[in-house]
N, CA, C and O atoms as a CHARMM CRD file, in Angstrom:
* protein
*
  352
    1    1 UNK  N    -17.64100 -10.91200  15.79100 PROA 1      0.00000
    2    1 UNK  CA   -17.40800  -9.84100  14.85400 PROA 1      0.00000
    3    1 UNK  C    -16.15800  -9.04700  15.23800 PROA 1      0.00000
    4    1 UNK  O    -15.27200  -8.68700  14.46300 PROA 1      0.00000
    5    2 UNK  N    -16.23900  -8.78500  16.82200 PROA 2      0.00000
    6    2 UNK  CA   -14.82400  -7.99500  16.94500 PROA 2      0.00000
    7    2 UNK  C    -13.31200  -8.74900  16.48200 PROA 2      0.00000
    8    2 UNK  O    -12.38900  -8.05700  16.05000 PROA 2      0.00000
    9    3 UNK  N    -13.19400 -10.24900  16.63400 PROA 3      0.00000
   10    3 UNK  CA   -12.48200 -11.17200  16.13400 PROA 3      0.00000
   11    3 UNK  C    -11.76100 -11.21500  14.77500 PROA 3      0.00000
   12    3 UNK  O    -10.63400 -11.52600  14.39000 PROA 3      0.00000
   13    4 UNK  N    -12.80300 -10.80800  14.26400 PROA 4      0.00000
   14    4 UNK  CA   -13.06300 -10.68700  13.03900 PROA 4      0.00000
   15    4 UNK  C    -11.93000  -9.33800  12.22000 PROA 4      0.00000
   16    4 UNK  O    -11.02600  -9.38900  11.38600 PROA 4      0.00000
   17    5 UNK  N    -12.59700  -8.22400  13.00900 PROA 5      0.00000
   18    5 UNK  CA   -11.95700  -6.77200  13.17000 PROA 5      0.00000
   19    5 UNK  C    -10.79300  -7.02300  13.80900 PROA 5      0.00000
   20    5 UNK  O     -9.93100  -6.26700  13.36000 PROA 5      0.00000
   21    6 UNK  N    -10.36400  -7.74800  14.66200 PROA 6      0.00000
   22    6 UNK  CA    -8.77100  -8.01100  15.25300 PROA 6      0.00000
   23    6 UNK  C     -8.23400  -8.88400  14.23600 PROA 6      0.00000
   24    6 UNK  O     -7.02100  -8.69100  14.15300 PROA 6      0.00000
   25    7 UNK  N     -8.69700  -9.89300  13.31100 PROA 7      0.00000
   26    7 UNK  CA    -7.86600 -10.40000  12.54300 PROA 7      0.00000
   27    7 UNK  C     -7.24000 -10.07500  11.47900 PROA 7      0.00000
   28    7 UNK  O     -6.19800 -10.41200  10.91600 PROA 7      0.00000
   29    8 UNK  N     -8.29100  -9.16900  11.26700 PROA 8      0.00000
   30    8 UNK  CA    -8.32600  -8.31600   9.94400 PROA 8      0.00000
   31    8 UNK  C     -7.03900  -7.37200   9.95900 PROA 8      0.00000
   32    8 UNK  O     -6.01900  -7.37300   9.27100 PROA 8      0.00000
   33    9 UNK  N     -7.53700  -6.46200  11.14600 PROA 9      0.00000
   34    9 UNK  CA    -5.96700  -5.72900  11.14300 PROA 9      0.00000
   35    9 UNK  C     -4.96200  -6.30000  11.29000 PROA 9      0.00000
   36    9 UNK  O     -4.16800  -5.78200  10.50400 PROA 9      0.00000
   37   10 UNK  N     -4.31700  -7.35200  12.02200 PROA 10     0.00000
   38   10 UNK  CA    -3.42000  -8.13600  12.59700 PROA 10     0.00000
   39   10 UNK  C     -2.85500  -8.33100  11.07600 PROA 10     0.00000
   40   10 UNK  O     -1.83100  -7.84500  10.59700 PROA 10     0.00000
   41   11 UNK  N     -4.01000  -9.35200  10.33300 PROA 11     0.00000
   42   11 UNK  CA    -3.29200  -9.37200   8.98400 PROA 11     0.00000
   43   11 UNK  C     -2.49000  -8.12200   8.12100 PROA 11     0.00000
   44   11 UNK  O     -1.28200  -7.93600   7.97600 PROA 11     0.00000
   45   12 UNK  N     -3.46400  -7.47600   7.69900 PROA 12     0.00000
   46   12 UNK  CA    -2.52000  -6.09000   7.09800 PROA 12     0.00000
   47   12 UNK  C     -1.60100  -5.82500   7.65000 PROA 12     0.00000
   48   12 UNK  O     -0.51300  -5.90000   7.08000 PROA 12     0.00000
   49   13 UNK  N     -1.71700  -5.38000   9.09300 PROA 13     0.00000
   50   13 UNK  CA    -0.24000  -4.84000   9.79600 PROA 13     0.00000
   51   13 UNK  C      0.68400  -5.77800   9.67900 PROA 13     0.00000
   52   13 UNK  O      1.77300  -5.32500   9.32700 PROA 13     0.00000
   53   14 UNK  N      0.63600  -7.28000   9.89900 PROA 14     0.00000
   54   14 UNK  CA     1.66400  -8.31000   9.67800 PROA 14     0.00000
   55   14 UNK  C      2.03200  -7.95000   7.65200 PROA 14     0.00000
   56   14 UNK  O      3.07300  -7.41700   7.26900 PROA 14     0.00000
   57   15 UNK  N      1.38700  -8.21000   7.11400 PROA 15     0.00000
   58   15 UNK  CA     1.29700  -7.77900   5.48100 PROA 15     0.00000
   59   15 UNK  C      2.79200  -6.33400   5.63500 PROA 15     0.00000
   60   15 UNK  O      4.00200  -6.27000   5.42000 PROA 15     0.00000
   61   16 UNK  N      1.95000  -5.64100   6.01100 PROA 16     0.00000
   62   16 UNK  CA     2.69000  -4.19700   5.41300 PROA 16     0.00000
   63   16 UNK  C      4.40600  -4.64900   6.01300 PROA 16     0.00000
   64   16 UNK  O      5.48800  -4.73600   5.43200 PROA 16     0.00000
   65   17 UNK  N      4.08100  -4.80600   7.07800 PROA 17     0.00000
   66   17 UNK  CA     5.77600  -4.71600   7.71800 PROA 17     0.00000
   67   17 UNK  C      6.50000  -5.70400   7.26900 PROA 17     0.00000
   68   17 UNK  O      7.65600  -5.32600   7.07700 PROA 17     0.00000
   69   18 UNK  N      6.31300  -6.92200   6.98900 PROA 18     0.00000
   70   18 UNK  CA     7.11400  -7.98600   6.37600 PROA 18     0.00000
   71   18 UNK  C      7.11200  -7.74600   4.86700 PROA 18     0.00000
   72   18 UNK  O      7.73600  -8.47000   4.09200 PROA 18     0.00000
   73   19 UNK  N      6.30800  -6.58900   4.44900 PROA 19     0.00000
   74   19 UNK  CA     6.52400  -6.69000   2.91100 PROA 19     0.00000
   75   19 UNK  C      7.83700  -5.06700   2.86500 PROA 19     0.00000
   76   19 UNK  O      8.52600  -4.72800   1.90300 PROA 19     0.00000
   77   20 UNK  N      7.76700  -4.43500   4.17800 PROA 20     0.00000
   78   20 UNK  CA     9.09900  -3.60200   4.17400 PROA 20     0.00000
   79   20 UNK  C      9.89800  -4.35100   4.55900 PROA 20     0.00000
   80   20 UNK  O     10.72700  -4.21900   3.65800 PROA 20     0.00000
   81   21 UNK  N     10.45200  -5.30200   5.44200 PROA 21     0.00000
   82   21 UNK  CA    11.34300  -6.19000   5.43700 PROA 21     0.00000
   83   21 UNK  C     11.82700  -6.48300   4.02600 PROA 21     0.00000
   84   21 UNK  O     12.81900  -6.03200   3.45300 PROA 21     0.00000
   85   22 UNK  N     10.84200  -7.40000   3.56200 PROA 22     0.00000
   86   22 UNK  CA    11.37800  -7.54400   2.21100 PROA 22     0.00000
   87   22 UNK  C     12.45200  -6.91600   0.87700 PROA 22     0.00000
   88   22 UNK  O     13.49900  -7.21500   0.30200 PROA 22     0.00000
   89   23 UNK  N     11.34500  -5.82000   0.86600 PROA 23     0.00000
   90   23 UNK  CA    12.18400  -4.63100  -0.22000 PROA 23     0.00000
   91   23 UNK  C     13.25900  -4.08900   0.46400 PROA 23     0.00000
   92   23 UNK  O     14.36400  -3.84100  -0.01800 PROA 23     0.00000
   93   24 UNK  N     12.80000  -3.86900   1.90700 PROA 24     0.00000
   94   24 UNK  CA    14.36400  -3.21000   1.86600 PROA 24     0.00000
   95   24 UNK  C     15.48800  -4.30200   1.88700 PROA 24     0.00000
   96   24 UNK  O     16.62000  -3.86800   1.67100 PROA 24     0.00000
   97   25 UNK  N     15.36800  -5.60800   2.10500 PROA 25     0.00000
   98   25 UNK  CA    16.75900  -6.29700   2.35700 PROA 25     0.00000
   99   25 UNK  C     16.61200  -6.59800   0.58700 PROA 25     0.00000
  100   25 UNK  O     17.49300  -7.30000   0.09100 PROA 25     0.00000
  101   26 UNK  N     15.86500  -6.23800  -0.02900 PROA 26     0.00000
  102   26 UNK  CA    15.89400  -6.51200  -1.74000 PROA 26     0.00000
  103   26 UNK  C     17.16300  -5.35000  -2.38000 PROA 26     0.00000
  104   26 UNK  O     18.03500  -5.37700  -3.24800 PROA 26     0.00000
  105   27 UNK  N     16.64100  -4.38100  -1.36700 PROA 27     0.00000
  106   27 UNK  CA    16.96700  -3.27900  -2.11900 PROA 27     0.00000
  107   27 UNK  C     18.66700  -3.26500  -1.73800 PROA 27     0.00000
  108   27 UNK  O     19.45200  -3.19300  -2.68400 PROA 27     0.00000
  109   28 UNK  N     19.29200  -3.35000  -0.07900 PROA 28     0.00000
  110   28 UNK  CA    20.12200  -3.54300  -0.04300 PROA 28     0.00000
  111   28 UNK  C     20.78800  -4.96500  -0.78400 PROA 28     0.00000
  112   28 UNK  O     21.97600  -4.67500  -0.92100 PROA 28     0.00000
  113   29 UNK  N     20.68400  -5.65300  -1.05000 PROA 29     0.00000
  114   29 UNK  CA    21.25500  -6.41200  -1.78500 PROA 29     0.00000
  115   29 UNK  C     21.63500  -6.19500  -3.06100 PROA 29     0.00000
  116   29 UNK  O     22.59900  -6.61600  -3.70000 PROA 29     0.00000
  117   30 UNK  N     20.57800  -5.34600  -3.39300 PROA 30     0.00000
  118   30 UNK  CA    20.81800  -4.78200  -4.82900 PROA 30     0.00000
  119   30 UNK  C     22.08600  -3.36600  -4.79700 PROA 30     0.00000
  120   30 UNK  O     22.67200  -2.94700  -5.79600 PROA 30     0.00000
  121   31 UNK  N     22.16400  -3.12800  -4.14900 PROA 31     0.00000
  122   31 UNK  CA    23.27100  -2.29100  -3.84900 PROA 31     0.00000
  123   31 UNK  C     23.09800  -1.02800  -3.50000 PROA 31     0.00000
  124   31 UNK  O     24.00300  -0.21200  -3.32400 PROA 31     0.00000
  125   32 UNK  N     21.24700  -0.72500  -3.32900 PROA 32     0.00000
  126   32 UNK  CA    21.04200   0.62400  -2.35000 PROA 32     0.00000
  127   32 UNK  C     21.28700   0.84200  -1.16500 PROA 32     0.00000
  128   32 UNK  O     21.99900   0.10900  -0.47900 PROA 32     0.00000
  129   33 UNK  N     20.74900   1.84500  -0.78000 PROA 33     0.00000
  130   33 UNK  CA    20.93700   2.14000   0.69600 PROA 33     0.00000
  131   33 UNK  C     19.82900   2.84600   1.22500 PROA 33     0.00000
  132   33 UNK  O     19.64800   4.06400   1.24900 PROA 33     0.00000
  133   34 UNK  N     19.22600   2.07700   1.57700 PROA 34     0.00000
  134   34 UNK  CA    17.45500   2.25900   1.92200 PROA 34     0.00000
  135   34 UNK  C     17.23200   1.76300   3.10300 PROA 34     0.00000
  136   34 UNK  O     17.32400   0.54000   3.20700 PROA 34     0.00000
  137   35 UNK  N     16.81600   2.71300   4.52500 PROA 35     0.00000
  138   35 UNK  CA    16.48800   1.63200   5.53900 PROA 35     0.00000
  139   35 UNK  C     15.24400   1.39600   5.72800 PROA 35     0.00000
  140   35 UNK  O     14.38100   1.94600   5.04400 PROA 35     0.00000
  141   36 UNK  N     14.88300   0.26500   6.99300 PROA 36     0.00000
  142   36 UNK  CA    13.69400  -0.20700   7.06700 PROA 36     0.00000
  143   36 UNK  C     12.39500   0.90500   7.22100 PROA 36     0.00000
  144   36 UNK  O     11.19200   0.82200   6.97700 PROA 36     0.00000
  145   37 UNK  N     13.02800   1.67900   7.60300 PROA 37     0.00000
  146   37 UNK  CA    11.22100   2.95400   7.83500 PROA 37     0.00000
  147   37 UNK  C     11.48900   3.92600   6.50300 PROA 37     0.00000
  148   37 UNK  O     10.69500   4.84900   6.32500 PROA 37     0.00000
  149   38 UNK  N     12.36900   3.77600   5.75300 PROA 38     0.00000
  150   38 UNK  CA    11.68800   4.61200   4.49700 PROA 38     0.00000
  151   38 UNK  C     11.05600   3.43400   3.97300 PROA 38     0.00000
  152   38 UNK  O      9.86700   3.57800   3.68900 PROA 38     0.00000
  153   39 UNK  N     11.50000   2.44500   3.80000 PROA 39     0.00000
  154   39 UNK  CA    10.90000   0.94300   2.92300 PROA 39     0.00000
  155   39 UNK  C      9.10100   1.02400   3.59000 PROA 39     0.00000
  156   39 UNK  O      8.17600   0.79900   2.81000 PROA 39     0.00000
  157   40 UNK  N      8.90700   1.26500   4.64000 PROA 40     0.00000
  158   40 UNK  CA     7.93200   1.09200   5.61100 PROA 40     0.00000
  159   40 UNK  C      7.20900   2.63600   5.14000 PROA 40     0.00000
  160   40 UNK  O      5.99400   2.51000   5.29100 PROA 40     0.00000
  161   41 UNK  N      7.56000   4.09200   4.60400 PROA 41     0.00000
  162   41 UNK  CA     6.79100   4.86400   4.66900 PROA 41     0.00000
  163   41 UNK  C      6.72700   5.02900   3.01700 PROA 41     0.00000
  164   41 UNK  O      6.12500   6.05200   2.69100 PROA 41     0.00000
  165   42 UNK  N      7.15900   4.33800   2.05200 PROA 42     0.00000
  166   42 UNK  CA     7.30900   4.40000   0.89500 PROA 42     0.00000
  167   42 UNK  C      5.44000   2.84900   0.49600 PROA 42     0.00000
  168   42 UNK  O      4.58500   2.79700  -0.38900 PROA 42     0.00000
  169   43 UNK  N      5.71900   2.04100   1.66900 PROA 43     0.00000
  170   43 UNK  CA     4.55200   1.56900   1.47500 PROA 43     0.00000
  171   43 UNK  C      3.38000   2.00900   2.02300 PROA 43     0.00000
  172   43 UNK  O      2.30800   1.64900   1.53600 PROA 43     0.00000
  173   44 UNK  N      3.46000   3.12600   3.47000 PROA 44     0.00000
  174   44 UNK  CA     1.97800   4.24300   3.53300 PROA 44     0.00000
  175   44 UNK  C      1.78600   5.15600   2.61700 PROA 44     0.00000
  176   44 UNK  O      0.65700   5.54100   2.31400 PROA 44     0.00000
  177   45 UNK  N      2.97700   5.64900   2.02200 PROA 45     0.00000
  178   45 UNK  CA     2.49900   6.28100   0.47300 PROA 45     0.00000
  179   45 UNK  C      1.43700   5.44100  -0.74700 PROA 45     0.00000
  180   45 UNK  O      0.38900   5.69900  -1.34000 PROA 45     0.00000
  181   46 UNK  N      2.31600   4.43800  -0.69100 PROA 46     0.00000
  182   46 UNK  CA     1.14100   3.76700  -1.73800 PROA 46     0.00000
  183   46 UNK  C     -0.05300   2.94100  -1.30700 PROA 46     0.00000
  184   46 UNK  O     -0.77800   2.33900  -2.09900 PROA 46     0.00000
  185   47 UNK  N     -0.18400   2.95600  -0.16000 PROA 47     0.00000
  186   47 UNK  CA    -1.25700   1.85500   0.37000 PROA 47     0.00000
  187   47 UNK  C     -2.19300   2.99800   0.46400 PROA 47     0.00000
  188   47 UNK  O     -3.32100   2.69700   0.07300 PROA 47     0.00000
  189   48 UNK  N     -2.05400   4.27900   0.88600 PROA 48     0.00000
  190   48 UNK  CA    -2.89900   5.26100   1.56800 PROA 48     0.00000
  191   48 UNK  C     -4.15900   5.31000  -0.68400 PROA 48     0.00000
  192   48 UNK  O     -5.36200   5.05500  -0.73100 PROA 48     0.00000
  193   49 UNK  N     -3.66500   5.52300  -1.42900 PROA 49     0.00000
  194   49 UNK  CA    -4.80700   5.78400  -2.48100 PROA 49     0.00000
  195   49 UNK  C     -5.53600   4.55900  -2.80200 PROA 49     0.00000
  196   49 UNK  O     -6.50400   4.41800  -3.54900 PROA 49     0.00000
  197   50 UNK  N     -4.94200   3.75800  -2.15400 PROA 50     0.00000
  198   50 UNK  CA    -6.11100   2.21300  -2.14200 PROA 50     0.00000
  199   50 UNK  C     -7.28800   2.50500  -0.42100 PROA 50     0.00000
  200   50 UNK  O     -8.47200   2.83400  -0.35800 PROA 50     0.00000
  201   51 UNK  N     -6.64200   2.31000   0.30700 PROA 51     0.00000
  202   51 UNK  CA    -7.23000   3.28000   1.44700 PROA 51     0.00000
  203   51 UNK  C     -8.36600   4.04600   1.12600 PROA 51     0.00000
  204   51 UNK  O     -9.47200   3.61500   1.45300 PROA 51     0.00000
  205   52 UNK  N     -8.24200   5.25900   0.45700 PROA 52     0.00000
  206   52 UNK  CA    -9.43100   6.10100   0.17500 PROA 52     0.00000
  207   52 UNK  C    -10.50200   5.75800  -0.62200 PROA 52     0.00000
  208   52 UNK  O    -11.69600   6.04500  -0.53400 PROA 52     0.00000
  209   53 UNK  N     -9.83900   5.05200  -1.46800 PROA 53     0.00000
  210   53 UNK  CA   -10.67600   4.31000  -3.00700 PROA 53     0.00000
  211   53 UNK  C    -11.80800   3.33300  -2.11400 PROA 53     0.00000
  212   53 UNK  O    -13.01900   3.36600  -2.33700 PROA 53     0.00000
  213   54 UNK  N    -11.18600   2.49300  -1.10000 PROA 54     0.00000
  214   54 UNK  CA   -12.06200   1.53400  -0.60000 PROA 54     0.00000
  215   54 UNK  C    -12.85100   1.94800   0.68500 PROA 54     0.00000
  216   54 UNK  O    -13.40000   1.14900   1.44300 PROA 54     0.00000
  217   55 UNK  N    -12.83500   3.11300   0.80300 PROA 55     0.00000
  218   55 UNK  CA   -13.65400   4.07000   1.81600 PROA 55     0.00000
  219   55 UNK  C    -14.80500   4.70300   1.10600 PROA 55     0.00000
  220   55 UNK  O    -16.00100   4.82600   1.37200 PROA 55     0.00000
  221   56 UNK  N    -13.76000   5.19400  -0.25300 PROA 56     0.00000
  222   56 UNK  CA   -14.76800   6.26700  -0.87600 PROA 56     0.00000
  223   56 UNK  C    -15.69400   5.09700  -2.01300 PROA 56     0.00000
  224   56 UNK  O    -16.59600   5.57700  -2.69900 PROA 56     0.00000
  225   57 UNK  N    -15.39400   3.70600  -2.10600 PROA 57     0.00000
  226   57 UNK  CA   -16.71300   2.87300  -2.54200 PROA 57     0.00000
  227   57 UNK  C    -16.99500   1.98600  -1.59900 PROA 57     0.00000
  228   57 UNK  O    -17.64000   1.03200  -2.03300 PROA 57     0.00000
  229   58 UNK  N    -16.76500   1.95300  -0.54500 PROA 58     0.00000
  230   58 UNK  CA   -17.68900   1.71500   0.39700 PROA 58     0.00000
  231   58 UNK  C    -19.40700   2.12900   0.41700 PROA 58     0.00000
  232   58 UNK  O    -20.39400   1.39500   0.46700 PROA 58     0.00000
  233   59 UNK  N    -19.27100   3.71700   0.35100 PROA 59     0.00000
  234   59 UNK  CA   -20.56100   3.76300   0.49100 PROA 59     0.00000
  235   59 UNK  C    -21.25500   4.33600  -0.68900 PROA 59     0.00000
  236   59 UNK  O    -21.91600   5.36100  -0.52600 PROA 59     0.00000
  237   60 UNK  N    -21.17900   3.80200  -1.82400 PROA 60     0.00000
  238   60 UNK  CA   -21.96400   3.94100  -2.91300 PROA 60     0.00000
  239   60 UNK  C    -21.38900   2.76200  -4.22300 PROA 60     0.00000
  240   60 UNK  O    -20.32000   2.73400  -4.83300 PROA 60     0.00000
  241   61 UNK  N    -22.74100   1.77100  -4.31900 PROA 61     0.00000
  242   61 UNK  CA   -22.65800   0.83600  -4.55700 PROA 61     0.00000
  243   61 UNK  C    -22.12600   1.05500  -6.40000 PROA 61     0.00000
  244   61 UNK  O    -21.36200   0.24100  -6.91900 PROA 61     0.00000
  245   62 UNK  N    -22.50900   1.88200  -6.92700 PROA 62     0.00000
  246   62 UNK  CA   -22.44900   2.35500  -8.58000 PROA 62     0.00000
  247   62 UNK  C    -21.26100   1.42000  -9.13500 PROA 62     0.00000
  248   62 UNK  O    -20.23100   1.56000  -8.47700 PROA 62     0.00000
  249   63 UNK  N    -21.16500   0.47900 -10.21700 PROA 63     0.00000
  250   63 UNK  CA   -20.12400  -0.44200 -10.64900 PROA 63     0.00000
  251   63 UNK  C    -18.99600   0.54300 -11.04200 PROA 63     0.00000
  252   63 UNK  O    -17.83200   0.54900 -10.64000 PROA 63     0.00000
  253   64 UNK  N    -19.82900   1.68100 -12.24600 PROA 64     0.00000
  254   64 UNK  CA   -18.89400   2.50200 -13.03500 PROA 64     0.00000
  255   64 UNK  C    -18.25500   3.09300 -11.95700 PROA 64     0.00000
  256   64 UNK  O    -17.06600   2.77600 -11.92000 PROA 64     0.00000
  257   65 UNK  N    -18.61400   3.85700 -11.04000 PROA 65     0.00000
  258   65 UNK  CA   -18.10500   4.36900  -9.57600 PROA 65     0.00000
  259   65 UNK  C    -16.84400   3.77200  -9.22700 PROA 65     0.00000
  260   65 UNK  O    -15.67400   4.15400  -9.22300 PROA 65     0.00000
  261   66 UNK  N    -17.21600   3.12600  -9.05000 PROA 66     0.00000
  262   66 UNK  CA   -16.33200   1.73900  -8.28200 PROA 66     0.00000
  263   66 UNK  C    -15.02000   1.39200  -9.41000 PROA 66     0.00000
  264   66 UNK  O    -13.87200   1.41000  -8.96600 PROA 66     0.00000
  265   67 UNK  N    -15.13000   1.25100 -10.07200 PROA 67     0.00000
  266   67 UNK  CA   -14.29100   0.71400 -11.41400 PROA 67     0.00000
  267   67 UNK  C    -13.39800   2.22500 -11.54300 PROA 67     0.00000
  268   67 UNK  O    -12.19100   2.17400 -11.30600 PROA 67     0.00000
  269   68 UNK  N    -13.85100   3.18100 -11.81600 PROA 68     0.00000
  270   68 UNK  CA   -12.82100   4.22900 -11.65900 PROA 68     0.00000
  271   68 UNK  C    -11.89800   4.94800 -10.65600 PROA 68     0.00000
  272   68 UNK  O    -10.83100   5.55000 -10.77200 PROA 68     0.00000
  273   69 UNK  N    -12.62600   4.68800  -9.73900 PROA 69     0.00000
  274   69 UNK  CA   -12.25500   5.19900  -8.50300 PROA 69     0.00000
  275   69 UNK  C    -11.10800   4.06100  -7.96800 PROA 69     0.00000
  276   69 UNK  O    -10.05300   4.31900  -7.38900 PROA 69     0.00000
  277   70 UNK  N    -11.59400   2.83600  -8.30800 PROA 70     0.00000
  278   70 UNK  CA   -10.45100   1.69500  -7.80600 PROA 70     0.00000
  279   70 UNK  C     -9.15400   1.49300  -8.63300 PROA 70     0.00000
  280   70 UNK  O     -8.02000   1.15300  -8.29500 PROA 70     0.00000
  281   71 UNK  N     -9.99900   1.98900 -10.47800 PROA 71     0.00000
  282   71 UNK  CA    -8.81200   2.17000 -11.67800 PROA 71     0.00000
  283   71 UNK  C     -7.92900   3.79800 -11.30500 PROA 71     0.00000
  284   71 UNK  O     -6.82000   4.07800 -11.75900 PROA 71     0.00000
  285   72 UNK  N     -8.63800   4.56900 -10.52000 PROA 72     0.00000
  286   72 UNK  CA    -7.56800   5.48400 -10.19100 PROA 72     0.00000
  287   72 UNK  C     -6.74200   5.25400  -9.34100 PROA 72     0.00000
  288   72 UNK  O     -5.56300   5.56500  -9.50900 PROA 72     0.00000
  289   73 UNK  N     -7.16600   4.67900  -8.28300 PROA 73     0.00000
  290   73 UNK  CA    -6.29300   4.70800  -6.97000 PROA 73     0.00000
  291   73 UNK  C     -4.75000   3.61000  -7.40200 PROA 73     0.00000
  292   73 UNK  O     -3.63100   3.71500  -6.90100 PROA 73     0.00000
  293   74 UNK  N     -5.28000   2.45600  -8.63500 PROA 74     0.00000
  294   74 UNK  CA    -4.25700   1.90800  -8.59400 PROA 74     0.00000
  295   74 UNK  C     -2.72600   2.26000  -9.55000 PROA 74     0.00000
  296   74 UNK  O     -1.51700   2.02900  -9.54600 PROA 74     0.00000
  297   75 UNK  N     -4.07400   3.16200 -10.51800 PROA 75     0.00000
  298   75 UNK  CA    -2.67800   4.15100 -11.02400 PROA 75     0.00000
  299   75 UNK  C     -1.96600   5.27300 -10.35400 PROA 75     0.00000
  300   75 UNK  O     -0.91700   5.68800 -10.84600 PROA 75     0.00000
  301   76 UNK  N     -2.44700   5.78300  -9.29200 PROA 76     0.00000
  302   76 UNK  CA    -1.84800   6.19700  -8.26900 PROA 76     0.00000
  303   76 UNK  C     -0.87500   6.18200  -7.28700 PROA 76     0.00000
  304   76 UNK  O      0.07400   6.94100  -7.08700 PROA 76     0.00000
  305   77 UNK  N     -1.29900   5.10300  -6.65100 PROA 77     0.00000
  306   77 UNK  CA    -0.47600   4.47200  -6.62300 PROA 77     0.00000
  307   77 UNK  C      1.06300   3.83000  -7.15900 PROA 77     0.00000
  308   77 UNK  O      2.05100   3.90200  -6.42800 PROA 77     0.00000
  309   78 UNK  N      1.09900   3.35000  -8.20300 PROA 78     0.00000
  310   78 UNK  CA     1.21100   2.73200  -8.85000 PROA 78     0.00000
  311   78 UNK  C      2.72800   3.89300  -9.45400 PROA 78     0.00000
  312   78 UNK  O      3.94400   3.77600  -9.30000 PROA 78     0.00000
  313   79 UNK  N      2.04700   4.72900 -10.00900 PROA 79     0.00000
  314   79 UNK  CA     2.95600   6.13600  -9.75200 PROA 79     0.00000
  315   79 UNK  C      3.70600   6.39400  -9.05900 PROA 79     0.00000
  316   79 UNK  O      4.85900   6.22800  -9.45900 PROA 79     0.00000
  317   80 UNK  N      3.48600   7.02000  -7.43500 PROA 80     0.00000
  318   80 UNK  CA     3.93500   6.91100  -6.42300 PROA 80     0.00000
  319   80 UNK  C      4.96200   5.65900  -5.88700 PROA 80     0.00000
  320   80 UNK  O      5.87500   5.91300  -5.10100 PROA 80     0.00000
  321   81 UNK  N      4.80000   4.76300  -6.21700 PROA 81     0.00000
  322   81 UNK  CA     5.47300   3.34300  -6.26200 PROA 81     0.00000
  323   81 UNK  C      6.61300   3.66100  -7.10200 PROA 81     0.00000
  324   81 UNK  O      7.68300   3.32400  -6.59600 PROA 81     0.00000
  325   82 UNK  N      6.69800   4.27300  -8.36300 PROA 82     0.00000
  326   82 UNK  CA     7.99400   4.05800  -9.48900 PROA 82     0.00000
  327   82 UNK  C      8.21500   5.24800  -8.95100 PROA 82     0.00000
  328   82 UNK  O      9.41100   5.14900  -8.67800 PROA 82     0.00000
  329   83 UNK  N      7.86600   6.37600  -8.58800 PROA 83     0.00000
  330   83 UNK  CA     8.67600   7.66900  -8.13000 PROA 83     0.00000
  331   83 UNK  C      9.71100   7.53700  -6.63300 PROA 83     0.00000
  332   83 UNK  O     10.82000   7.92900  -6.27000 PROA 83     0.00000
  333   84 UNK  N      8.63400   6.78100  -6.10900 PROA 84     0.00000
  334   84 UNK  CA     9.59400   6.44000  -4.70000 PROA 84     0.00000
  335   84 UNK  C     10.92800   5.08800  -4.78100 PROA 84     0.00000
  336   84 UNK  O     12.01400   4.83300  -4.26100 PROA 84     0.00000
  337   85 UNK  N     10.26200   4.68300  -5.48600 PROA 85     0.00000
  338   85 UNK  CA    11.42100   3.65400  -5.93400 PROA 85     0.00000
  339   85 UNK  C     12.52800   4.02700  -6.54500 PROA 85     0.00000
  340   85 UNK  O     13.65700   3.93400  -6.06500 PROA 85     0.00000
  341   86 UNK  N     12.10100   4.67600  -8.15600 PROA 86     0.00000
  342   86 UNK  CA    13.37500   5.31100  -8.46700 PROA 86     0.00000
  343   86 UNK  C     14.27400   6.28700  -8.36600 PROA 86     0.00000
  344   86 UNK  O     14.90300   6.91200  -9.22000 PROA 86     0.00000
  345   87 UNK  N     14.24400   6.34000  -6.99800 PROA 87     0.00000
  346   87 UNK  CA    14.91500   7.74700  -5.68300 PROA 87     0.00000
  347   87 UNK  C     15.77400   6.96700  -4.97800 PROA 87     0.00000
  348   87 UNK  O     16.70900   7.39600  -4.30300 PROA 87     0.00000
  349   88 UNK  N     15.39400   5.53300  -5.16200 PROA 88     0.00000
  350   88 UNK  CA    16.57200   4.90400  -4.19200 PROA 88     0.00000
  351   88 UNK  C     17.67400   4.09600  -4.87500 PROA 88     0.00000
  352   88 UNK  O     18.58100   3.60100  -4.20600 PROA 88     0.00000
């Protein structure tokens, strides 16, 4: 089980940082000027309302619950994503 819990994170943390790699060498190419730890804190902005959503239905099983709370976090997100983006 702890294996389990080490793979788990290993994945995400490998996830998050190669997906700031990404955008930012996207973004410089595209002709911004964005470095790797805003690219990197522009994705704890948006990862953090998926974060809560899957904490806060964690512990209450309710579908409708669940369905809004997960339909909020991703418009939230989602938000946060085009605001931070279109700053750079």
């Amino acid at each position: 089980k702890d294996q389990a819990k080490a793979a788990v994170f290993t994945t995400v943390f490998v996830i998050v940082w190669v997906g700031s790699v990404v955008v930012t060498i996207n973004s410089l190419l595209l002709g911004g000027s964005v470095s790797f730890f805003q690219s990197l804190c522009v994705f704890g902005y948006c990862l953090f309302p998926l974060s809560v959503a899957s904490i806060s239905t964690l512990f209450w099983g309710n579908i409708i619950f669940r369905l809004v709370v997960s339909g909020g976090a991703v418009i939230w997100s989602s938000l946060a994503t085009i605001g931070f983006i279109s700053e750079l």
